[in-house]
C-alpha positions, 0 to 999 in steps of 0.5 A: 342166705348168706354164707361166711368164709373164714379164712385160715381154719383149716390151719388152725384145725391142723395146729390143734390136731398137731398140738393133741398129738404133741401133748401125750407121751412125749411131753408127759414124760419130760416133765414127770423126768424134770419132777423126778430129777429136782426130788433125785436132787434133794435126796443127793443133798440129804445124804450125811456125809458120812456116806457122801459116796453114795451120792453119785448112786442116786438116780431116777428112771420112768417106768412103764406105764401103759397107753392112757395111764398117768406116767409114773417114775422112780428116785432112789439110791440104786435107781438108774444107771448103775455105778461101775465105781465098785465093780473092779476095785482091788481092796486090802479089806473084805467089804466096801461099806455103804453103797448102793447094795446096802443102803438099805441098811443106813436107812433102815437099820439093820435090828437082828443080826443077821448070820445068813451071809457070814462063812458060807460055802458057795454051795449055799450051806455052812462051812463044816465046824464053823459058826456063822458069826454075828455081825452086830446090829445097826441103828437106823441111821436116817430114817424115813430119808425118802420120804423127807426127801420128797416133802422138801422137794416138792416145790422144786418139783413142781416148779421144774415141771411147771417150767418144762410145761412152759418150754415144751409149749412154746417149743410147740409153738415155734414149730407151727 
């Protein structure tokens, strides 16, 4: 019987475990991130410059997923870190008007007047005598954004998470 030593497997069965335990969470999470940054990208593009403030409020964020599942994340206006832009400004009018709380309505438009919010007592009901006032309807202004957003950054996204793939491997590589 004759018996064959090869000389480094025990390294290479070391690489590959290393190389098991560098693939799940930390790589997963820097390119769905790297994903997820190239679509936040797109919609900063997108947005009319009519509201161009709004801008700096588009964001991303992973969010929790559990162990063995497919990372997941979020891109929106409002997502993310938030903006302390409106927080502590001194106005000479009531309202800001687009931002990041009322996006929504940019997007989605705003069909019924709404006068749930108008004069209100802190106490949550109606000031005596008053009315709720009106406020109008607004079209939608860019409907379906999000949607676009990420139909047109579909090859940058995948593209960017192509190449955090490639840069984390021989990173890995590097190491060993």
């Amino acid at each position: 019987m004759i018996t064959l030593k090869a000389e480094g497997v025990s390294d290479l069965d070391a690489t590959f475990a290393n190389l098991q335990a560098f693939g799940n969470e930390a790589l997963a999470s820097a390119v769905v991130r790297s994903g997820l940054r190239a679509i936040a990208r797109q919609m900063q593009r997108d947005i009319m410059p009519q509201v161009s403030d709004v801008r700096q409020e588009v964001g991303y964020r992973l969010l929790r997923t559990q162990q063995g599942e497919p990372k997941t994340g979020k891109v929106g206006v409002g997502v993310g870190r938030k903006s302390k832009k409106y927080s502590n400004q001194k106005r000479s009018k009531p309202g800001i008007g687009i931002d990041a709380g009322t996006w929504h309505w940019w997007v989605l438009g705003s069909f019924k007047s709404n006068p749930r919010f108008a004069r209100r007592r802190r106490g949550g009901g109606n000031i005596q005598g008053v009315r709720p006032q009106s406020r109008g309807t607004m079209r939608p202004q860019q409907p379906n954004f999000a949607v676009s957003a990420a139909q047109k950054a579909r090859a940058a996204a995948v593209a960017a998470m192509t190449k955090t793939v490639n840069r984390q491997i021989q990173k890995f590589a590097r190491q060993q």
